[in-house]
Wavefront OBJ file of the C-alpha trace (Angstrom):
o trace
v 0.000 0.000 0.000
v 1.087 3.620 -0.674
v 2.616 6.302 1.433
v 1.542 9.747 1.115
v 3.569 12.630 2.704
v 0.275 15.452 1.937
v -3.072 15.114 2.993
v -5.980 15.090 0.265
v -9.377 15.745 0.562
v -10.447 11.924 1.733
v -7.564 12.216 4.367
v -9.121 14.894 5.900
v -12.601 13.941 5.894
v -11.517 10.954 7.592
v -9.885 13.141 10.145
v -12.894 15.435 10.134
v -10.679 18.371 8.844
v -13.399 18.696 6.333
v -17.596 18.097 6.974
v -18.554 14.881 5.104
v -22.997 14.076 5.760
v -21.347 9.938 6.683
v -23.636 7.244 5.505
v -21.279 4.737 7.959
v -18.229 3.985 9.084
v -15.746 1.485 11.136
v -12.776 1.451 12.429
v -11.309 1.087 8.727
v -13.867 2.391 6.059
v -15.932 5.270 5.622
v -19.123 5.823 3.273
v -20.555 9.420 2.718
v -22.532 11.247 0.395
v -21.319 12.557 -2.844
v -21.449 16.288 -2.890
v -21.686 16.113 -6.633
v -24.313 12.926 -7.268
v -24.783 11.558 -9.974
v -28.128 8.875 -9.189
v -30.236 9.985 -6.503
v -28.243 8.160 -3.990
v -24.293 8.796 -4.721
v -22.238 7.572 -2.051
v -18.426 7.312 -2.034
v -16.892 4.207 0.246
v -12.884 4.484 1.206
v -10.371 2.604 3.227
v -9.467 4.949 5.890
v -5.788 4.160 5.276
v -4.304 5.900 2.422
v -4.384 3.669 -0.703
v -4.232 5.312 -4.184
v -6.217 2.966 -6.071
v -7.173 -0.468 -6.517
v -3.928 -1.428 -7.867
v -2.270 -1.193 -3.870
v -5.373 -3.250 -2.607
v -4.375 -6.465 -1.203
v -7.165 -9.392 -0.340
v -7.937 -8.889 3.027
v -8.620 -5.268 3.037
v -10.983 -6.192 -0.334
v -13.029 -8.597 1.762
v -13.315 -6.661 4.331
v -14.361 -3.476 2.100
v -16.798 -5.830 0.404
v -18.299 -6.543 3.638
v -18.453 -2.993 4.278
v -19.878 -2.049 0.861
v -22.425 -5.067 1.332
v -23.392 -2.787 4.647
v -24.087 0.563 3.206
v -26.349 -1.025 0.661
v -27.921 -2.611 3.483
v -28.634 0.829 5.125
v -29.523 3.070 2.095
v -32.349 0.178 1.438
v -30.776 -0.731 -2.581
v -29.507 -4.102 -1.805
v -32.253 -5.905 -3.489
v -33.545 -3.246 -5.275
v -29.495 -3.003 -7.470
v -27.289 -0.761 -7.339
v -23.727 0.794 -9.514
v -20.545 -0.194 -7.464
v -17.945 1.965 -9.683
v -13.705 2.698 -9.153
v -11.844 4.496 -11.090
v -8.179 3.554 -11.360
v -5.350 6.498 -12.528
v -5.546 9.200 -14.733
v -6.785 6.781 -18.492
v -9.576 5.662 -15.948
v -11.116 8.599 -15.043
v -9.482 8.749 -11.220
v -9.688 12.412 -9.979
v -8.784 12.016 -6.507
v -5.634 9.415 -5.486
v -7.525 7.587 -2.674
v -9.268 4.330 -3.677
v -12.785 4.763 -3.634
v -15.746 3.256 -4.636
v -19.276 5.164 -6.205
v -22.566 3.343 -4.712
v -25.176 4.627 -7.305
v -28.741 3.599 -6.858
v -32.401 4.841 -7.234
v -32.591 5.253 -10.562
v -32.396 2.972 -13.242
v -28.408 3.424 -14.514
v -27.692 3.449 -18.344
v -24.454 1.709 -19.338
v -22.492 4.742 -19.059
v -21.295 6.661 -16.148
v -20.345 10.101 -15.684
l 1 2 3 4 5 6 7 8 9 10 11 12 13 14 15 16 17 18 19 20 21 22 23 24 25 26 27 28 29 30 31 32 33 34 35 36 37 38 39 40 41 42 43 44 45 46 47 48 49 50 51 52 53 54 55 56 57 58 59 60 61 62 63 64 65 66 67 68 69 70 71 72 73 74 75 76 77 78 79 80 81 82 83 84 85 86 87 88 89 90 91 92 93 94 95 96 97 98 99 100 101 102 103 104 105 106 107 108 109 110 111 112 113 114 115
């Protein structure tokens, strides 16, 4: 997993530097609310530890996120009713902040394109 030596905007969410309206969170992840949603529910999921992107995932901390993930749908009522589970990974795939995160999208019927 990566090292960062500056804090970005996830960092300090997590550390409450900056308001976030949370969804849920643990002792490792956090979910909140997308300021800039795209379905009518947009919520971003990250590993409190810094990780750019997928590529510096290792197994456990993807089972536990998926447990996680599995969670938030739980709460925000779209685990039966479907739901977008999206990550971007570096600049070719659309990444704009270098912290992995996930996009929850859900009530709304998604076409096959995001953005």
């Amino acid at each position: 997993m990566s090292e960062k030596a500056e804090k970005g905007i996830f960092e300090k969410i997590v550390d409450r530097e900056i308001p976030a309206d949370i969804v849920l969170e643990n002792e490792n992840f956090l979910a909140f609310k997308d300021i800039n949603p795209k379905a009518p529910v947009h919520v971003l999921i990250i590993p409190k530890k810094y990780v750019k992107d997928f590529n510096g995932i290792n197994a456990k901390m993807m089972g536990e996120m998926g447990e996680f993930i599995l969670q938030v749908a739980e709460k925000l009522g779209v685990k039966e009713s479907g739901y977008r589970l999206i990550t971007n990974i570096g600049k070719d795939g659309g990444q704009e902040v270098p912290h992995l995160h996930f996009h929850l999208l859900a009530k709304r019927k998604l076409d096959g394109h995001f953005g």
